[in-house]
C-alpha positions as CSV (number, residue, x, y, z in Angstrom):
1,X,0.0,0.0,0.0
2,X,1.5,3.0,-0.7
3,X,1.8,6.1,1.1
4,X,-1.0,8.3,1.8
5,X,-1.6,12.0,2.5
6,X,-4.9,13.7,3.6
7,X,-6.8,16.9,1.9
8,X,-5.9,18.8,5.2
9,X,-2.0,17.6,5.4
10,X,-2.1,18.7,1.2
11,X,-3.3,21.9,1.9
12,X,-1.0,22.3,5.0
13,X,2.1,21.3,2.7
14,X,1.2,23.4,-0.2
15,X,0.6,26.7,2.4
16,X,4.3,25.8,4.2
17,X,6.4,23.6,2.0
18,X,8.3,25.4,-0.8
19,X,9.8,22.2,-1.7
20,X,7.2,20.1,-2.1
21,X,6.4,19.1,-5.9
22,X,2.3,17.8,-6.6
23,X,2.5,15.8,-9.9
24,X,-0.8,15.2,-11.4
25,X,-0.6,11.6,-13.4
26,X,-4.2,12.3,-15.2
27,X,-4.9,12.3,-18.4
28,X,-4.2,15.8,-20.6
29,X,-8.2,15.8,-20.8
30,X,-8.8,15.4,-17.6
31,X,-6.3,18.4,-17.0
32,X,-7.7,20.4,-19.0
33,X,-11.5,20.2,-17.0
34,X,-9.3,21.7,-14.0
35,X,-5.9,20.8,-11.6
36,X,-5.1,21.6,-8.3
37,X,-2.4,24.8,-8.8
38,X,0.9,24.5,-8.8
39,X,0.9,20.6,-9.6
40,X,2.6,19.6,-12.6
41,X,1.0,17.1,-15.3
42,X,2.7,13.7,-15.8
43,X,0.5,11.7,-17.2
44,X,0.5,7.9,-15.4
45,X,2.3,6.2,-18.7
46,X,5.2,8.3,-18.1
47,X,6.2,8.8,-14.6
48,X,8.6,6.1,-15.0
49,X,10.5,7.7,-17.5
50,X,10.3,11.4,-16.4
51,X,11.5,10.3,-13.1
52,X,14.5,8.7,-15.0
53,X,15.3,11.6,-17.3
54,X,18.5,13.9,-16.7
55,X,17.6,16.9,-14.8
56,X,18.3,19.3,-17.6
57,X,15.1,17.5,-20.0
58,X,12.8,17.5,-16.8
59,X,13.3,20.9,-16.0
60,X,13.2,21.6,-20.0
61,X,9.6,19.2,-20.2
62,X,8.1,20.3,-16.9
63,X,9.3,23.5,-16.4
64,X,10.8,22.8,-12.6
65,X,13.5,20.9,-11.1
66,X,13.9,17.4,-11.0
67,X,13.2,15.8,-7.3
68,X,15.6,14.4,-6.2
69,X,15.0,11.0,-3.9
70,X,14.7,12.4,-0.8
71,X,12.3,15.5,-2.4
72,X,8.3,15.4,-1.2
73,X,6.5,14.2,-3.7
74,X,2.5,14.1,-3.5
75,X,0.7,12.0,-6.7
76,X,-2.8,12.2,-7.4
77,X,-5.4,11.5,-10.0
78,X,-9.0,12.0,-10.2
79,X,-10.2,9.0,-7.6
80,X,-7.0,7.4,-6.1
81,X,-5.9,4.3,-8.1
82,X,-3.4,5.7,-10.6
83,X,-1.7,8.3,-7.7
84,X,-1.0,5.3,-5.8
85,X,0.1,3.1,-8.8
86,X,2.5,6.3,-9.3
87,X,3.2,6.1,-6.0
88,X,4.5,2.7,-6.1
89,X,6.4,3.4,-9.1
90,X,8.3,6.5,-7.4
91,X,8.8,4.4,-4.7
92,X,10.3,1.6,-6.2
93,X,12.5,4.1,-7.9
94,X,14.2,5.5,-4.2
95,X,11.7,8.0,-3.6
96,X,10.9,7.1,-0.1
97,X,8.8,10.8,0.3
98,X,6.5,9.8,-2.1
99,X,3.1,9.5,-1.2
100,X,-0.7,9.6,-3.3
101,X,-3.6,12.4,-2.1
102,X,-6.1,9.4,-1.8
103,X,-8.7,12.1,-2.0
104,X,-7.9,13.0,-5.9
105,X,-9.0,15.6,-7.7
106,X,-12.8,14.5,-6.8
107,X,-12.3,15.5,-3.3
108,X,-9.8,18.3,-3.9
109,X,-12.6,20.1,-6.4
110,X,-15.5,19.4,-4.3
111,X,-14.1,20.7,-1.3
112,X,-12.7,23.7,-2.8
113,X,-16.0,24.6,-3.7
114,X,-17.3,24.5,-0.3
C-alpha cells in the first residue's frame, strides 16, 4: 500500500512547504476540465521515465527541477488508483517521500467549492 496524504495535510504542505512538488498523473483531458495549482501534469504512462530523465530535459519538459529522492513528492489522480500506482512506481524508484492524495481531484474540487 502505498503512502497516503490527507486533503488537510495537502493543503498544510502546499501553504508551508516550498519544496514540495504535486504531480498530477491524469490524463491531458482530464487536465484540461481543472488541476489543483501548482501541480505539474505527468501523465500515469510516463512517470517512470520522467523520473529517470536527466535533470536538464525535466526541468526543460516540466518547467521545474527534478526531485531528487529524498524530495516530497505528492501523486494524485481524479479518484486514487493511478496516484497510488505512481506512488508505487516513485517508490520503487528511491523516492521514499512519495506519497498519493487518496482524495484526488474528486475530493480536492469538491471541497474547494465549499
Amino acid at each position: 500500500m502505498a503512502n497516503t496524504i490527507k486533503y488537510e495535510e495537502l493543503k498544510a504542505l502546499l501553504a508551508n512547504n516550498k519544496d514540495l512538488i504535486l504531480i498530477d498523473v491524469r490524463s491531458e483531458e482530464e487536465v484540461d476540465r481543472g488541476r489543483i495549482p501548482g501541480s505539474i501534469h505527468i501523465p500515469l504512462q510516463t512517470v517512470d521515465a520522467a523520473l529517470r530523465m536527466e535533470p536538464d530535459d525535466f526541468k526543460a519538459k516540466y518547467g521545474v527541477g527534478k526531485p531528487a529522492t529524498g524530495s516530497e513528492l505528492v501523486f494524485y489522480c481524479q479518484s486514487g488508483r493511478r496516484g497510488e500506482t505512481a506512488t508505487r512506481r516513485a517508490q520503487e524508484q528511491g523516492h521514499i517521500n512519495a506519497r498519493n492524495y487518496a482524495g484526488a481531484y474528486s475530493e480536492w474540487s469538491r471541497r474547494q467549492k465549499n
